[in-house]
C-alpha positions, -999 to +999 in steps of 0.1 A: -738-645-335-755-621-303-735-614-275-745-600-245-725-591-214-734-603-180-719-578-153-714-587-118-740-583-093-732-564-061-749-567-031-746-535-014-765-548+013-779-578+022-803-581+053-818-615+058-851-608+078-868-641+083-867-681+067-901-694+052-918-728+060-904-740+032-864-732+040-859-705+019-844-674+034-864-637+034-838-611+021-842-572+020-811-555-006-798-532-027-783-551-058-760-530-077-740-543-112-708-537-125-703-512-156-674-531-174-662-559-149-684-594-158-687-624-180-696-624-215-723-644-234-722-656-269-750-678-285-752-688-323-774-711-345-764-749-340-778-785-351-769-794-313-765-776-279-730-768-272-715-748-243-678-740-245-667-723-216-632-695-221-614-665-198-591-666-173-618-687-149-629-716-173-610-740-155-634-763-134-665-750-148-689-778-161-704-778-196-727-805-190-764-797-176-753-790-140-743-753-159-767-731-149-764-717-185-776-750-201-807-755-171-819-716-185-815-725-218-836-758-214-859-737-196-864-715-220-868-737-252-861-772-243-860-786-277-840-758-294-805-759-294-774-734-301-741-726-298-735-710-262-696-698-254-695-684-221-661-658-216-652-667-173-640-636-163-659-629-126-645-661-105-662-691-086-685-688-055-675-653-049-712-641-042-713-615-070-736-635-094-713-651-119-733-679-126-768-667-125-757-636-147-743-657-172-782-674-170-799-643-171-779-630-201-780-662-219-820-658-213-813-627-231-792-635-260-811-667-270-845-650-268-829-627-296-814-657-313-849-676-316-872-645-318-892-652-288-899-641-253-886-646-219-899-676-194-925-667-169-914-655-134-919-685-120-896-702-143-869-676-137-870-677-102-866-717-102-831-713-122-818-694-085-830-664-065-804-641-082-812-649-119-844-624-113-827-600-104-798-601-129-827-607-159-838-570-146-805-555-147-779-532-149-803-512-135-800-507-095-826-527-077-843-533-044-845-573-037-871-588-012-887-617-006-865-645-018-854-628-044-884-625-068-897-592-054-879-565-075-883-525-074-861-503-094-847-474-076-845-441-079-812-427-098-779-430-077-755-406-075-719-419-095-702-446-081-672-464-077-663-498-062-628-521-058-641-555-054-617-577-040-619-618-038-590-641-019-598-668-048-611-692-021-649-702-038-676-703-010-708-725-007-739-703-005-757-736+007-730-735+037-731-700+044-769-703+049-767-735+066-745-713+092-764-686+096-794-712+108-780-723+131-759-702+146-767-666+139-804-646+142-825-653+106-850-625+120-833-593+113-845-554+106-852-543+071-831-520+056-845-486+061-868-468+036-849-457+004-842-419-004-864-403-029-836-387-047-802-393-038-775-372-035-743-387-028-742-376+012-776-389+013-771-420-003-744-427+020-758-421+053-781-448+037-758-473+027-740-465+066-771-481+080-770-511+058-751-545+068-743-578+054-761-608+078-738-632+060-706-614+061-694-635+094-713-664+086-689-665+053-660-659+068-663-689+092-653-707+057-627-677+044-613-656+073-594-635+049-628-615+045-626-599+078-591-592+071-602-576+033-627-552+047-605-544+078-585-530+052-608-510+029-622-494+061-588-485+067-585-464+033-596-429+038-609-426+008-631-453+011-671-445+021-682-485+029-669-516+026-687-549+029-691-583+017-710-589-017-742-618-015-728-648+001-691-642-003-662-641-010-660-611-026-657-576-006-664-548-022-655-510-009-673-480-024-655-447-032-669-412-048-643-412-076-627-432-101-594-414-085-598-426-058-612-459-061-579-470-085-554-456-058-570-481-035-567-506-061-533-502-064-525-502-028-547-535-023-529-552-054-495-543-036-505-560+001-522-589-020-506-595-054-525-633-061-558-613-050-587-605-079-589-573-077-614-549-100-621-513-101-656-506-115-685-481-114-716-485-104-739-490-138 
């Protein structure tokens, strides 16, 4: 059996900068991923492609070939088959990747399984604009175009996040769907990335950074102004934002310290909340 973990993806900014012919949007970002906070992949040898699906989020996740899991295996190998158990521990529509990191990990674990390599780019991309990105990972990335232009960037300083979800799935379709038609899909780039980072630096950075879906979700899930209300709040806390398309907010912190205190203060305001305290991988 090969297992592979599939961390959360983090979108600590997420600038949409202009919509192609085609529909698709133009994004400019920072994608971070979680150090111990994600799902976990397990593939082994089969006579027939199974998917079981486990954890504490299994529950209304399909394990026919609407899975995102089964679509990148097929894409991969379309007559080979396995064993595939995915372990649901990031939850639904919460815009920090769950799906397409469990399909980038699953690239990874069954290329190991049947000793070959990885689709072409192409093929990646066409499984969701986040799977790219989460096939590069853990490593910090820059994300451009519309999702397939990825540059690794230069070491950050340590960091910690809470990320906090109301349990309430969003629909990225919907969230873009809003933002056409009600809010600007021509928006600045993020500004040029430091060379070399320290932690003031990076953070005068991330300041100038936003979110152009944060109010388009929370047209669907108000309790997102209301989360990030609250992180800014925190004194300890340095930014606080909306991950990808939502619902997920996520608040960065300098320490581990202080990034659990918050937890624990959140968790006592919101007891039926998910909330996770992670570093920055």
């Amino acid at each position: 059996m090969i297992e592979v973990f599939a961390p959360a993806k983090v979108n600590l900014t997420l600038h949409i900068t202009g919509k192609r012919a085609d529909g698709y949007h133009l994004l400019d970002s920072l994608v971070v991923f979680t150090r111990d906070v994600g799902d976990v992949i397990r593939v082994a040898r089969s006579e027939e492609m199974r998917l079981t699906i486990d954890g504490p989020f299994a529950n209304g996740v399909p394990t026919d070939e609407t899975n995102l899991v089964l679509r990148a295996a097929k894409a991969l190998a379309p007559n080979r088959t396995a064993a595939i158990t995915v372990t649901k521990n990031l939850p639904h529509g919460a815009g920090i990747g769950g799906g397409s990191a469990d399909a980038a990990a699953t690239l990874k674990a069954l290329t190991q399984l049947w000793d070959m390599g990885l689709p072409n780019a192409n093929t990646v991309l066409s499984l969701g604009a986040d799977v790219p990105v989460c096939l590069a990972g853990p490593a910090p990335m820059l994300m451009s175009g519309i999702g397939e232009v990825l540059h690794p960037t230069p070491p950050l300083p340590e960091l910690w996040m809470v990320l906090v979800s109301p349990g309430k799935p969003i629909s990225t379709a919907g969230v873009f769907r809003t933002l056409s038609e009600d809010h600007s899909v021509e928006n600045p780039p993020q500004d040029a990335f430091p060379t070399a980072p320290d932690i003031d630096e990076f953070l005068i950075w991330l300041a100038g950074g936003r979110n152009d879906l944060t109010h388009c979700a929370a047209e669907q899930v108000p309790e997102i102004i209301e989360i990030i209300d609250r992180l800014w709040s925190m004194e300890t806390c340095e930014d606080a934002d909306m991950s990808g398309s939502g619902s997920t907010c996520r608040g960065v912190f300098e320490t581990e310290t202080a990034a659990r205190a918050a937890a624990e203060d959140l968790r006592q305001v919101w007891p039926d909340y998910w909330i996770e305290v992670t570093a920055v991988a």
